[in-house]
C-alpha positions in Angstrom: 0.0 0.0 0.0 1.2 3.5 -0.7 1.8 6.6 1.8 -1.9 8.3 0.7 -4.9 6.8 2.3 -6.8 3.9 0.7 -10.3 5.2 -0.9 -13.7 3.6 0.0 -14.2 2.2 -3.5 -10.5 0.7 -3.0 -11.5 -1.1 0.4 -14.6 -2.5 -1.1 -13.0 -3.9 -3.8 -10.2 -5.6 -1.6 -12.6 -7.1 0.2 -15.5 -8.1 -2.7 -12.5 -10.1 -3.6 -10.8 -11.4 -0.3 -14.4 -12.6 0.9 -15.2 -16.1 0.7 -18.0 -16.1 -2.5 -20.8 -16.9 -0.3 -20.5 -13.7 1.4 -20.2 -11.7 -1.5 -24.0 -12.1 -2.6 -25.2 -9.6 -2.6 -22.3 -7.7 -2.3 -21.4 -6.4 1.9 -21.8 -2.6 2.4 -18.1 -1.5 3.6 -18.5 1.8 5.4 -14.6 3.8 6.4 -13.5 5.9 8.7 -9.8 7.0 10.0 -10.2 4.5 12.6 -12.3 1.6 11.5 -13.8 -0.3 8.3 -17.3 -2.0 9.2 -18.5 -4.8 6.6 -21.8 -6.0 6.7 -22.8 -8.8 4.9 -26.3 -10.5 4.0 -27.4 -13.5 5.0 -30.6 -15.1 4.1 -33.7 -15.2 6.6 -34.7 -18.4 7.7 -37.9 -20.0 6.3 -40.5 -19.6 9.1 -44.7 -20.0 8.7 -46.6 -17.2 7.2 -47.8 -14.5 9.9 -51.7 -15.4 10.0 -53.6 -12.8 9.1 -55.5 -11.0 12.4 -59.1 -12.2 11.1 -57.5 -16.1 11.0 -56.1 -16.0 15.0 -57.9 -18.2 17.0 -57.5 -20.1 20.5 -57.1 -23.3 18.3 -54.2 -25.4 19.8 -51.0 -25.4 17.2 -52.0 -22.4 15.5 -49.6 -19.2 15.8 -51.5 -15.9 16.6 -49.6 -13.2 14.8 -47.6 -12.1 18.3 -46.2 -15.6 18.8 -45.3 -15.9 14.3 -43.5 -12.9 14.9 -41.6 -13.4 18.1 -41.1 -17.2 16.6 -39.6 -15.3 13.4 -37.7 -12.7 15.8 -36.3 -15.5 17.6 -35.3 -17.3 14.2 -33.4 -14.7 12.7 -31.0 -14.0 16.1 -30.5 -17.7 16.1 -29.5 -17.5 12.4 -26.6 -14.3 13.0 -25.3 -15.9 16.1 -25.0 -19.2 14.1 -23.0 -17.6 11.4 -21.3 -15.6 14.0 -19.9 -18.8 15.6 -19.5 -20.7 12.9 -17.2 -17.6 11.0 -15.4 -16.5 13.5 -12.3 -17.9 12.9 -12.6 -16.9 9.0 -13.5 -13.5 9.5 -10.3 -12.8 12.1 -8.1 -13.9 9.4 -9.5 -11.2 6.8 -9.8 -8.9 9.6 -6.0 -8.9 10.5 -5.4 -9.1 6.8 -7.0 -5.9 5.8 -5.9 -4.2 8.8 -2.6 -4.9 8.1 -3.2 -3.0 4.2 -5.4 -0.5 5.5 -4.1 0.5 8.8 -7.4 0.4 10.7 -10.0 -2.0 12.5 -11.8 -4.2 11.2 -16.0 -5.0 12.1 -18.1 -7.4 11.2 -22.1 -6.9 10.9 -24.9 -8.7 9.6 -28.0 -8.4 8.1 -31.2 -11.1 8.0 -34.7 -10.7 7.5 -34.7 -6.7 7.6 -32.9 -7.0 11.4 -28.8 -5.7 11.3 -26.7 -6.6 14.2 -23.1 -5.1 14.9 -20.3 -7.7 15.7 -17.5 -6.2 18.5 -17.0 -2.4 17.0 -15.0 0.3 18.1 -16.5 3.3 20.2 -13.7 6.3 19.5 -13.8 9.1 22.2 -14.2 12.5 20.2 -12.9 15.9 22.1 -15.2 18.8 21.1 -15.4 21.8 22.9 -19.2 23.1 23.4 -20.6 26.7 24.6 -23.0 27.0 27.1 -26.0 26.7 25.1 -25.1 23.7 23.6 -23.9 22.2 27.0 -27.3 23.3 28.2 -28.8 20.8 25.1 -26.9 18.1 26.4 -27.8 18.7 30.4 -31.5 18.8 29.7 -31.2 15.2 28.0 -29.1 13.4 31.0 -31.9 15.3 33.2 -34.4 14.2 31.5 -33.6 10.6 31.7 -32.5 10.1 27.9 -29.0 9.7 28.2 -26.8 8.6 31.0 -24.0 11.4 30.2 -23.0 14.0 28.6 -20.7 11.7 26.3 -24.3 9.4 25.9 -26.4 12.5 25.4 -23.8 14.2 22.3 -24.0 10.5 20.9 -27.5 10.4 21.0 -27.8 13.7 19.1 -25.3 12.5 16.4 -27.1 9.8 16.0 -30.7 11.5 15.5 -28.9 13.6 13.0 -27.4 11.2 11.0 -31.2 9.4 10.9 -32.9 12.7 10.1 -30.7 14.2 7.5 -29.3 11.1 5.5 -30.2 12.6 2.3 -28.4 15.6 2.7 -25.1 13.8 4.4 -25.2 11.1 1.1 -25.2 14.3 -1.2 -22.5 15.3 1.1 -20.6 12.0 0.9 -21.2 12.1 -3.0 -19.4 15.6 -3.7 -16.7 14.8 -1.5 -16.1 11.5 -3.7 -16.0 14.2 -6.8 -13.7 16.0 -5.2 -11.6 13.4 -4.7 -11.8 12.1 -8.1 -10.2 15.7 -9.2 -7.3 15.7 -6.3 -6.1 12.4 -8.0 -6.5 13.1 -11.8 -4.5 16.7 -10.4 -1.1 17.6 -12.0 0.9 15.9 -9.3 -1.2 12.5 -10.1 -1.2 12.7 -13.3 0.5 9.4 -15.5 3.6 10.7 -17.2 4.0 10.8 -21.0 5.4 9.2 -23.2 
């Protein structure tokens, strides 16, 4: 690997490839940051009976009301990630320490089954900011009011309602920031020699 930082496309592609083939279908969503890589793969949802509709639930022994069908499907899905959890653990360190060998950061692992995406062991990076009053004042009313623990939990919740609330304008965001990029490298310093 060179000096300059790997891109996101570059990443991805290192790892569409490294990954074992059933893992690459459909292909994982890699998502980088200065400290950490997070691929999340697709697994397929287990097979579980059709959620009767409410007019069909009765008291009739062996037939599901629609609570039970979808705690029974709940239930079947976690069963499903912490199977392939277990069962590619081992795989998935090897690739881990591979790539964060090449890329100089962390490697985690997430999944994705029936419409349900669990997190594998990530990284939770302290971030120094320095706040004024008023904004301190934002973050003392939600530890107050019971909906964060701290501070530090309170800042993360409100990153974390921005990022749900605005994710249109952040992927416009991401996308001219990936233009830019495109024109730093095709830039006179980058450019292929003649000749």
């Amino acid at each position: 690997m060179t000096k300059r930082e790997s891109s996101t496309a570059e990443i991805a592609a290192w790892f569409g490839e490294r990954l074992p083939a059933e893992w690459t279908e459909p292909a994982p969503r890699v998502t980088v940051d200065r400290e950490e890589i997070t691929v999340v793969l697709t697994i397929a949802a287990p097979e579980t009976p059709e959620t009767p509709e409410p007019a069909e639930t009765t008291d009739e022994p062996g037939r599901p009301d629609a609570e039970t069908a979808e705690g029974a499907r709940a239930e079947a899905i976690a069963g499903r990630i912490a199977r392939f959890r277990a069962d590619t653990r081992e795989r998935r360190i090897q690739i881990a320490r591979e790539a964060e060998r090449r890329f100089r950061r962390k490697v985690a692992w997430g999944v994705v089954s029936g419409g349900h995406e669990e997190l594998f062991t990530h990284l939770a990076v302290p971030v120094m900011t320095r706040l004024r009053q008023p904004e301190r004042q934002v973050l003392d009313t939600l530890v107050e009011a019971g909906v964060a623990r701290s501070r530090a939990h309170a800042l993360a919740w409100c990153v974390r309602l921005v990022g749900e609330n605005a994710e249109e304008w952040l992927s416009s965001l991401r996308s001219a920031m990936a233009e830019v990029e495109k024109v730093r490298e095709a830039g006179p310093g980058n450019a292929a020699p003649a000749g």
